[in-house]
N, CA, C and O of each residue as an XYZ file, in Angstrom:
672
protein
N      -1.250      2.191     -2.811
C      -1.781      0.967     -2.262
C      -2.260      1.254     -0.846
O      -1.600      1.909     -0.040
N      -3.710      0.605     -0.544
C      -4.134      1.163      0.766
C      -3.662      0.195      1.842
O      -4.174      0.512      2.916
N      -2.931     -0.792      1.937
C      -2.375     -1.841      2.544
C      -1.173     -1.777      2.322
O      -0.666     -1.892      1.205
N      -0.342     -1.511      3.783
C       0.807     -1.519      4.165
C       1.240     -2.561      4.573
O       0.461     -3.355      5.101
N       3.113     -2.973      4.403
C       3.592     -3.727      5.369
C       3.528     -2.898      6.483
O       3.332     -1.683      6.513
N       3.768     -3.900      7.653
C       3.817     -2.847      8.912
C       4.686     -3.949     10.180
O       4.228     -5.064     10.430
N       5.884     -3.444     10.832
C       6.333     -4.348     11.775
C       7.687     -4.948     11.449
O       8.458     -4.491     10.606
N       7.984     -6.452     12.505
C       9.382     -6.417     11.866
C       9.532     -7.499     12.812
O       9.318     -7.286     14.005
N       9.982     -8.975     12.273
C      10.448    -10.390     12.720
C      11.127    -11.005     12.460
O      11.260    -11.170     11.247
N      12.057    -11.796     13.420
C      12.759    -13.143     13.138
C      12.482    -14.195     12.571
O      11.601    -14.879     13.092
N      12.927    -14.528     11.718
C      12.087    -15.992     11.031
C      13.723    -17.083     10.909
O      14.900    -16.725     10.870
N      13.191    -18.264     10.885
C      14.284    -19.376     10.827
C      14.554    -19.379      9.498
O      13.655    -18.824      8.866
N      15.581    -19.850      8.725
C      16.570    -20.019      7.616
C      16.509    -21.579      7.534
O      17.156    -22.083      8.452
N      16.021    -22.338      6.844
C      16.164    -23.837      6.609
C      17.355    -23.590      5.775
O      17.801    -22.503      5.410
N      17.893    -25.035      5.480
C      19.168    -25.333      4.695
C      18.734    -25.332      2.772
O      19.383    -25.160      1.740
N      17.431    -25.599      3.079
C      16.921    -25.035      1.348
C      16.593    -23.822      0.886
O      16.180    -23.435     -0.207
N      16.904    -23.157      2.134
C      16.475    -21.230      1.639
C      15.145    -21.242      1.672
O      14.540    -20.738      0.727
N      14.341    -21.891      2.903
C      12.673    -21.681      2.832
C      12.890    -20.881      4.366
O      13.512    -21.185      5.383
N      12.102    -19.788      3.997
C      11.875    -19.040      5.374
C      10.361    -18.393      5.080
O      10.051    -17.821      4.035
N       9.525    -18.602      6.184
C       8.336    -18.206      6.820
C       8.546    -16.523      6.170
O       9.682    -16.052      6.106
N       7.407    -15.769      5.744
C       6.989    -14.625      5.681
C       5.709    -13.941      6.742
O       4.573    -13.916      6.267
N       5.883    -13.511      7.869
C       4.813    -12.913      8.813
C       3.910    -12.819      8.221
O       4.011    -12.057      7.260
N       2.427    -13.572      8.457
C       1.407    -13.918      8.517
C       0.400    -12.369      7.982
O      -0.698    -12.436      7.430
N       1.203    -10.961      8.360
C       0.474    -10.296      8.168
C       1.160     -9.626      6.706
O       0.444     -8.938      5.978
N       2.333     -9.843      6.422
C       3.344     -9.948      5.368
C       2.375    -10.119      4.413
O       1.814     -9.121      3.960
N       1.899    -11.933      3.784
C       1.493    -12.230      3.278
C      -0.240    -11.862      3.280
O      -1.018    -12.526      2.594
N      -0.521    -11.154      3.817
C      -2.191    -10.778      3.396
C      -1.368     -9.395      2.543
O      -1.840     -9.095      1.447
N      -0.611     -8.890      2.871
C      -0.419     -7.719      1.923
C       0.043     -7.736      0.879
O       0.031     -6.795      0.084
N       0.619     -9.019      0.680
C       1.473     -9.984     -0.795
C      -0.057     -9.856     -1.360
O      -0.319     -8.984     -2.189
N      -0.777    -10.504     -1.014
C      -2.434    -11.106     -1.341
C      -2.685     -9.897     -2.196
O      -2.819     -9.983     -3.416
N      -2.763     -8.454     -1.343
C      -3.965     -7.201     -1.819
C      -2.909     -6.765     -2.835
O      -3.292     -5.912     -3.635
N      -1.614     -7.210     -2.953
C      -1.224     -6.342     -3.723
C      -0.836     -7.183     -5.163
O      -0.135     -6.641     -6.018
N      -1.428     -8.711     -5.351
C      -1.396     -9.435     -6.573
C      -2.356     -9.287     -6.914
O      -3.170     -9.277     -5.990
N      -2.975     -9.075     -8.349
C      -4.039     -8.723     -9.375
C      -4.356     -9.990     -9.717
O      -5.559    -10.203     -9.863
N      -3.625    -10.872     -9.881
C      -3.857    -11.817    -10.333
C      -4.276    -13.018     -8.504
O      -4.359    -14.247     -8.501
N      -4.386    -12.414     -7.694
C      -4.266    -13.519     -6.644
C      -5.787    -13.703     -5.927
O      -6.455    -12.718     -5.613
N      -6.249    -15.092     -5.707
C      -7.739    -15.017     -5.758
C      -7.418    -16.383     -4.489
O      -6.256    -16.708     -4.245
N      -8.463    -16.980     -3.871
C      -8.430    -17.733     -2.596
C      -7.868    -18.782     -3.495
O      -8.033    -18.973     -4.700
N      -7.127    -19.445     -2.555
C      -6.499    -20.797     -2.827
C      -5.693    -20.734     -4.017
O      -5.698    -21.730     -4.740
N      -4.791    -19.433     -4.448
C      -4.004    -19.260     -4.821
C      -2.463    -19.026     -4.026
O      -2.486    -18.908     -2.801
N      -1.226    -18.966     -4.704
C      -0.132    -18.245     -3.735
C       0.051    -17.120     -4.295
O       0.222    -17.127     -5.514
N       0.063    -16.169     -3.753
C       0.346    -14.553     -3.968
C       1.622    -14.579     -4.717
O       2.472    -15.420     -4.423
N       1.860    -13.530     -5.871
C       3.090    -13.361     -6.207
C       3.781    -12.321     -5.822
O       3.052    -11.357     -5.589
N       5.102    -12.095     -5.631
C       5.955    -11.048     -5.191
C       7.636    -10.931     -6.147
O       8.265    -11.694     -6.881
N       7.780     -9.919     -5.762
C       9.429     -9.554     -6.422
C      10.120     -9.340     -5.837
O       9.694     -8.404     -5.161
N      11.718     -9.731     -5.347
C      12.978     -9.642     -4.498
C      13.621     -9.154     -5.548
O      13.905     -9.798     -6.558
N      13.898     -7.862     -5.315
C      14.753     -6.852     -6.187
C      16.316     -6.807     -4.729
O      16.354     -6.342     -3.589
N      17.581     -7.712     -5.791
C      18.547     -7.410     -4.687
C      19.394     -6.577     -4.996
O      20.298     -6.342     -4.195
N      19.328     -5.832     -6.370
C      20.269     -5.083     -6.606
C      21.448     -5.436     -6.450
O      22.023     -6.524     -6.424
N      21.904     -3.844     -6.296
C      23.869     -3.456     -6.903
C      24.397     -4.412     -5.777
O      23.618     -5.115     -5.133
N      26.127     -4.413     -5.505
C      26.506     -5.365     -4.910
C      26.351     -4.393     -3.402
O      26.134     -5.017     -2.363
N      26.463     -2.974     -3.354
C      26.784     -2.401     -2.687
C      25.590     -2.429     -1.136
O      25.814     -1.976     -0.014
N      23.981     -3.344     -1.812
C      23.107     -3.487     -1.102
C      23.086     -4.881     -0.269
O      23.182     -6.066     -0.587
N      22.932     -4.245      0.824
C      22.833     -5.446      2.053
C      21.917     -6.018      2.300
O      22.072     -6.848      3.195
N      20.654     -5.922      1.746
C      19.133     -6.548      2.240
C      18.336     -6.820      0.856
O      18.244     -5.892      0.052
N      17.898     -7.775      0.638
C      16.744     -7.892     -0.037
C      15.415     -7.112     -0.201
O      14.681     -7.627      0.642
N      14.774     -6.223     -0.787
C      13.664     -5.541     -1.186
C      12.762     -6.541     -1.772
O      13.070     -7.215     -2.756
N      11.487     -6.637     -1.066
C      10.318     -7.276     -1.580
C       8.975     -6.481     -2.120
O       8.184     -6.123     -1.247
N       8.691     -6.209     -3.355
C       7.680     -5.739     -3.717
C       6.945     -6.353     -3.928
O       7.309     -7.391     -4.480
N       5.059     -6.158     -3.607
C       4.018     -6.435     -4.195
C       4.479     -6.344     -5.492
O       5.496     -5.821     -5.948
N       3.215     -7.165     -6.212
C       2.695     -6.512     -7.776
C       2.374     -5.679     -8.472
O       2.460     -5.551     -9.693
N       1.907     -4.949     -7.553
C       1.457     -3.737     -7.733
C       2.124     -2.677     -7.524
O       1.884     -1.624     -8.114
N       3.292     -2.861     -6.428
C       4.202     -1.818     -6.042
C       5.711     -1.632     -7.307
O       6.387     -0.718     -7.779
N       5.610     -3.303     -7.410
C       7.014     -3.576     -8.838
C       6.081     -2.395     -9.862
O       6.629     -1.434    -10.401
N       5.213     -2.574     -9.932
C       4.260     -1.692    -11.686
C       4.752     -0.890    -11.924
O       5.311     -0.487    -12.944
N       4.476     -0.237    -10.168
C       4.660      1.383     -9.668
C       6.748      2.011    -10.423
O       7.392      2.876    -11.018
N       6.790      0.657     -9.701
C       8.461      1.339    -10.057
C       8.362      1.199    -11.597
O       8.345      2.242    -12.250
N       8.296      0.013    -12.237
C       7.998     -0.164    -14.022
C       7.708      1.123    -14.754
O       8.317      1.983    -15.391
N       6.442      0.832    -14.342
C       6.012      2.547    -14.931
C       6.632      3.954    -14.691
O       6.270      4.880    -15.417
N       7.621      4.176    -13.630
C       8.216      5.216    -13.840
C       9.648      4.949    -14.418
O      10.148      5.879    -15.050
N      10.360      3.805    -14.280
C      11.078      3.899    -15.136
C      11.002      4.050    -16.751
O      11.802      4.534    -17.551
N       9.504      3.343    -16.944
C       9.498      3.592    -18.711
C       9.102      4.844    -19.123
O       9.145      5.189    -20.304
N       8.671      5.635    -18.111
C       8.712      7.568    -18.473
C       9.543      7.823    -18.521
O       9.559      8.967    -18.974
N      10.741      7.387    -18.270
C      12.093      8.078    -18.537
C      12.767      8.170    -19.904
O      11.995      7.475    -20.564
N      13.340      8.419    -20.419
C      13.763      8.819    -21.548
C      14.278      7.262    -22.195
O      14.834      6.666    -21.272
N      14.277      6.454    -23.405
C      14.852      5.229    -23.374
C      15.878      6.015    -23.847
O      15.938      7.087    -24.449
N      17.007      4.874    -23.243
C      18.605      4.880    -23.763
C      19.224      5.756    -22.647
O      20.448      5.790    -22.518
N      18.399      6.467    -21.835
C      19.280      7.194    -20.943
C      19.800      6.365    -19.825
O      19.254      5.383    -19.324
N      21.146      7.005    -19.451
C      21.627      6.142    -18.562
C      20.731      5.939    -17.027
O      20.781      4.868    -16.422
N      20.107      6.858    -16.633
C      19.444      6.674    -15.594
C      18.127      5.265    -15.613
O      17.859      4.443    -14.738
N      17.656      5.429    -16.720
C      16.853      4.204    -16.972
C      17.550      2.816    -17.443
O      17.162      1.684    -17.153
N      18.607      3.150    -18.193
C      19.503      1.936    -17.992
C      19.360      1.548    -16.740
O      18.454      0.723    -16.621
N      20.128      1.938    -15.351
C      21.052      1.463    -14.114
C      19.256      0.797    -13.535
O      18.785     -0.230    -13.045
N      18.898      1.827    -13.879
C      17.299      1.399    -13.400
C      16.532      0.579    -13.728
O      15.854     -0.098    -12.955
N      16.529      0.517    -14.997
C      16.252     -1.021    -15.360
C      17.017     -1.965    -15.175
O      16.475     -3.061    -15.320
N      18.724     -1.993    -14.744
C      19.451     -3.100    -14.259
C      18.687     -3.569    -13.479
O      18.234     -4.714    -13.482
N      18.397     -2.371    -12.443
C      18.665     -2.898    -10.768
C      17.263     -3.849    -10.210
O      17.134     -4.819     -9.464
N      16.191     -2.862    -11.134
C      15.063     -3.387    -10.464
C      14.294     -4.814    -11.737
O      13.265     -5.377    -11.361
N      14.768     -5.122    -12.787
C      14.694     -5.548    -14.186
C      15.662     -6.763    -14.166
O      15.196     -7.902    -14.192
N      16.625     -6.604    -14.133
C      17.998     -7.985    -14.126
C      17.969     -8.016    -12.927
O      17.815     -9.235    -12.860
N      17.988     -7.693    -11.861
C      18.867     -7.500    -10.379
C      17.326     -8.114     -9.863
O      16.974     -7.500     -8.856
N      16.557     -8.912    -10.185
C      15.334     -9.432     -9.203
C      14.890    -10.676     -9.601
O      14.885    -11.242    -10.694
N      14.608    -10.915     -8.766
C      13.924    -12.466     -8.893
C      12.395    -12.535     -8.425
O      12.010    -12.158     -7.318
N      11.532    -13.101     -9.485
C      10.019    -13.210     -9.227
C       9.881    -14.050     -8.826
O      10.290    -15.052     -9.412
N       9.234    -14.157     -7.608
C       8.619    -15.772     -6.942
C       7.244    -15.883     -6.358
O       6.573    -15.056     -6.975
N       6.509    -16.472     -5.502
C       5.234    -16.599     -5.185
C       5.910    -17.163     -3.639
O       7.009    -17.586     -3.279
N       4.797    -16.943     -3.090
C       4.720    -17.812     -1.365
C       4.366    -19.285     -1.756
O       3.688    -19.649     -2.717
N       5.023    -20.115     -0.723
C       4.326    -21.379     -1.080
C       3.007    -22.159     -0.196
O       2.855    -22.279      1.019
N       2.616    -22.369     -0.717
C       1.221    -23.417      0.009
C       1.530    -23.247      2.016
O       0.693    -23.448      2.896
N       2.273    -23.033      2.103
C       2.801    -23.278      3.695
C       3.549    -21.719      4.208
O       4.205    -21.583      5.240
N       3.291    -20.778      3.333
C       3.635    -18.578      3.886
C       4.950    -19.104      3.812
O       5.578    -18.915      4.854
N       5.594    -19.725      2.890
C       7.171    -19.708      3.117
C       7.462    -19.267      1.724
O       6.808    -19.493      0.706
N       9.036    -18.309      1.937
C       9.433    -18.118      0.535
C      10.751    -19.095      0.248
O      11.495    -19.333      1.199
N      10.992    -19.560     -0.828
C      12.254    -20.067     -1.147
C      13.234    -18.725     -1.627
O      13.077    -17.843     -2.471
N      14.363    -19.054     -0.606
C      15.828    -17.562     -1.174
C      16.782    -18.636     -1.960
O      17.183    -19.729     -1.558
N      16.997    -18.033     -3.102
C      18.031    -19.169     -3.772
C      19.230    -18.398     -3.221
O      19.498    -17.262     -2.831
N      20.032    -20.018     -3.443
C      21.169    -19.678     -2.814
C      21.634    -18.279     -3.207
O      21.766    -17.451     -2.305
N      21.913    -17.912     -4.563
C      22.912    -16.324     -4.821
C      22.020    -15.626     -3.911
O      22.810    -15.539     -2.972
N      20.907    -15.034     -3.468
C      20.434    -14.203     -2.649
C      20.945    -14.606     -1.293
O      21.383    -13.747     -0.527
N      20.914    -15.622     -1.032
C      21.252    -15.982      0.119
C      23.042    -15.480      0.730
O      23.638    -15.062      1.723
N      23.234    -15.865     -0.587
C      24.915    -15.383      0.102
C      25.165    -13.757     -0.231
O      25.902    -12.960      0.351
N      24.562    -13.624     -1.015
C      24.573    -12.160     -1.293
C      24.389    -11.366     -0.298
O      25.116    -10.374     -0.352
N      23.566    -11.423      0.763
C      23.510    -10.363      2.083
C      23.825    -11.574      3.591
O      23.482    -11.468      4.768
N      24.689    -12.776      2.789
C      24.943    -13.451      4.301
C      24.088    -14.246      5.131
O      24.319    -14.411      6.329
N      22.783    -14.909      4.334
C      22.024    -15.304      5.353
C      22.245    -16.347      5.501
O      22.675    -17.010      4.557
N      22.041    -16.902      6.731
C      22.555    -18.312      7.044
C      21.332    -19.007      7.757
O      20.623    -19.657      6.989
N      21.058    -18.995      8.713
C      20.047    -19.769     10.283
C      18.961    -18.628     10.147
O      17.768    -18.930     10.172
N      19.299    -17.556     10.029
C      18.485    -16.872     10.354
C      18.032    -15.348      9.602
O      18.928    -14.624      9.169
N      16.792    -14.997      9.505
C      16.404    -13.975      8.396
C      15.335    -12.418      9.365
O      14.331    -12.528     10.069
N      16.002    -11.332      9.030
C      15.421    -10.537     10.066
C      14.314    -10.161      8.486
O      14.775    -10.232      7.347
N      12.782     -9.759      8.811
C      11.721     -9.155      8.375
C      11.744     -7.817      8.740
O      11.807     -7.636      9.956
N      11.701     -6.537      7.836
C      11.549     -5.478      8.764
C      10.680     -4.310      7.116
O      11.222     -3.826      6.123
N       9.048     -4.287      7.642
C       8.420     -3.690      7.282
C       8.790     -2.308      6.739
O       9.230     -1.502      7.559
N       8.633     -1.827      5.107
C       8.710     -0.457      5.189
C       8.104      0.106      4.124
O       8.649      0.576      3.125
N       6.359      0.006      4.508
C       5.460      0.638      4.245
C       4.762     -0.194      2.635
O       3.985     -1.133      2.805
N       4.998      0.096      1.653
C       4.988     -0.577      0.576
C       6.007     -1.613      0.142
O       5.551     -2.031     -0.923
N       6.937     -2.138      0.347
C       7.861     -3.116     -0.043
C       8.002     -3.307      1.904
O       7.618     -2.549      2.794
N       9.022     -5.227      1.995
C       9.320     -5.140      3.322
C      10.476     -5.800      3.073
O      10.493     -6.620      2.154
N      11.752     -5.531      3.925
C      13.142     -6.108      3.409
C      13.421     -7.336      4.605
O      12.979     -7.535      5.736
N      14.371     -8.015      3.735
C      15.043     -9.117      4.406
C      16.413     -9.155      4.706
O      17.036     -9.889      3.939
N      16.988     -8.684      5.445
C      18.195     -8.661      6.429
C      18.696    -10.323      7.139
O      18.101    -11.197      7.770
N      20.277    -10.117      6.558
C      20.990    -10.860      7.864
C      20.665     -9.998      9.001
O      20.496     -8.782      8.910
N      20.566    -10.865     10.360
C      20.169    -10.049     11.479
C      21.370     -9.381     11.944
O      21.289     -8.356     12.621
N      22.791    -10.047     11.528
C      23.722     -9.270     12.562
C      23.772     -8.031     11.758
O      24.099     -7.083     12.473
N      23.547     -7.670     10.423
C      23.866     -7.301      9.122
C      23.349     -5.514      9.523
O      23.905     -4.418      9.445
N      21.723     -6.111     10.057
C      20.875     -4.891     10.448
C      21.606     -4.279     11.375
O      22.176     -3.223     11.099
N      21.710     -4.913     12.751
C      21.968     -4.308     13.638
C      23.530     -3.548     13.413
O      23.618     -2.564     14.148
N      24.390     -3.709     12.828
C      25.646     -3.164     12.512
C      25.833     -2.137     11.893
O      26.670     -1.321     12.277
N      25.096     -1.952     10.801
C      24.499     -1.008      9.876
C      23.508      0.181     10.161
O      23.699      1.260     10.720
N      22.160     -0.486      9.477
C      20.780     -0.055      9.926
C      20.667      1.162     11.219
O      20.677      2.392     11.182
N      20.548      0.069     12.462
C      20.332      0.343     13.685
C      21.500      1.469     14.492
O      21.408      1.870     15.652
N      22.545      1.800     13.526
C      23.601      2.111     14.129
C      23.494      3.943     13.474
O      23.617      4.902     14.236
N      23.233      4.095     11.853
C      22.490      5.074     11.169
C      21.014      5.577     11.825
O      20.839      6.776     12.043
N      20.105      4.715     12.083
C      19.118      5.212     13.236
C      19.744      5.757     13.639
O      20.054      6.793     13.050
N      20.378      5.426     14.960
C      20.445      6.188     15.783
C      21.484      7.751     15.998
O      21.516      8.697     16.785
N      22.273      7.268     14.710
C      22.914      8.409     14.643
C      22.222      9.918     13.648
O      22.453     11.112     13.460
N      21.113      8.655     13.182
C      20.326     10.353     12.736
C      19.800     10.919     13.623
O      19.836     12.145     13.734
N      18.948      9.799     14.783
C      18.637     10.504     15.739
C      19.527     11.558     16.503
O      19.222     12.734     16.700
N      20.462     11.044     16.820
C      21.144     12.159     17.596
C      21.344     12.777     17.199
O      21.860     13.588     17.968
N      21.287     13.335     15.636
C      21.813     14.588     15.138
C      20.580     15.924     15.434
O      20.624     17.062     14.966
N      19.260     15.189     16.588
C      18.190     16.276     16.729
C      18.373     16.663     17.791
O      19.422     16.281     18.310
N      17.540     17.509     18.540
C      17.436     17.998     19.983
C      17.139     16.695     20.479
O      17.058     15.702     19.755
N      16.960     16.700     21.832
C      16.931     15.364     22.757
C      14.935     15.699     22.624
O      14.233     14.706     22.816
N      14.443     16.618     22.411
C      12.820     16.646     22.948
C      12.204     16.623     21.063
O      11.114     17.152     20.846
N      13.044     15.951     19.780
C      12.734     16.074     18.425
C      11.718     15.029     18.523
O      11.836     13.959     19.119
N      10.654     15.477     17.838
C       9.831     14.422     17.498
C       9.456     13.939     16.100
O       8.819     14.830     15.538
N       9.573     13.131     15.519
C       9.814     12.495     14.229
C       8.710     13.149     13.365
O       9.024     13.636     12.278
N       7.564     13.178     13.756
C       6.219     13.360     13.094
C       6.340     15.162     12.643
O       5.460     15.708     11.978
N       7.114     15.619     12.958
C       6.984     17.377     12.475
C       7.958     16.864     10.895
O       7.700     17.748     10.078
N       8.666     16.091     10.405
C       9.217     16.029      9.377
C       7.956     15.448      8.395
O       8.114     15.140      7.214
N       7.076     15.392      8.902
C       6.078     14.975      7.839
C       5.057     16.325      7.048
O       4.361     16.409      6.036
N       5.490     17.323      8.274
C       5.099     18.603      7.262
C       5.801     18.916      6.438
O       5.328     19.514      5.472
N       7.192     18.633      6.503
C       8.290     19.919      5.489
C       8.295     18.925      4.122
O       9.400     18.815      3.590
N       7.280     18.261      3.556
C       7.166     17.799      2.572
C       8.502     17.141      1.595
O       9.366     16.609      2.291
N       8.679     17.125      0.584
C       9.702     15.998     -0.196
C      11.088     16.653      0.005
O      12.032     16.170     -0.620
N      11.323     17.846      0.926
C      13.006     17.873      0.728
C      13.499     17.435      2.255
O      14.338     18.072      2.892
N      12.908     16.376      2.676
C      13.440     15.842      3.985
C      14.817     15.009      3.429
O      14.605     14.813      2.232
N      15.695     14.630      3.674
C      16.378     13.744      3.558
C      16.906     12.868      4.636
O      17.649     11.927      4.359
């Protein structure tokens, strides 16, 4: 997909689970529904998975396919395409933006990663996740930085983009 999420915001939590999606969020909801044409609402997928996950995953239409289609290359009946079809197959909920860039979180998502007042946005590249904010910073932000420190103080991020797929 040639349209990225990109970035990362605070949005308010109403008491019905409607929270605002960044303005630039939703043009990339847009490029990435097949089916989405002007004066339509874009559709999207909140894959929340195992219990063990703290944030909501939002895929385009096009990006859910992406995962679809490689799970159905997998062997049927194997367990790897099982858990895989749980997670991203049972474990998601399909919804659309509404008339007003807001998504509705039903409640089980909602309590599922803790959100209450407030919903952190944080872009990552093809899908963009939804975080409790204290949730990120405790977690997330805390792994940042401890990968960081595991480099020289003068490491610059962009040389891991040569050593190709065995970065971890």
């Amino acid at each position: 997909m040639a349209v990225r999420f990109r970035g990362e915001s605070h949005h308010k939590v109403d008491a019905k689970g409607r929270v605002s999606i960044p303005a630039g969020f939703r043009r990339v909801l847009e490029a990435g529904d097949p089916d989405w044409t002007d004066g339509l609402n874009p559709n999207l997928v909140i894959v929340y998975g195992p219990a063990k996950q703290t944030y909501l995953e939002c895929y385009t239409i096009e990006a859910i396919n992406e995962v679809d289609d490689k799970i159905a290359a997998l062997p049927r009946g194997s367990q790897p395409r099982r858990m895989l079809e749980r997670m991203f197959n049972g474990q998601s909920h399909p919804t659309n933006v509404d008339e007003t860039g807001r998504l509705v979180l039903p409640q089980k998502l909602r309590e599922k990663i803790g959100l209450t007042a407030e919903a952190f946005f944080l872009a990552t590249g093809d899908t963009f996740q939804i975080w409790n904010p204290d949730t990120f910073e405790a977690e997330e932000a805390a792994k940042a930085e401890e990968w960081l420190d595991s480099y020289p103080d003068d490491f610059d991020p962009l040389t891991l983009l040569d050593q190709g797929q065995g970065v971890a």
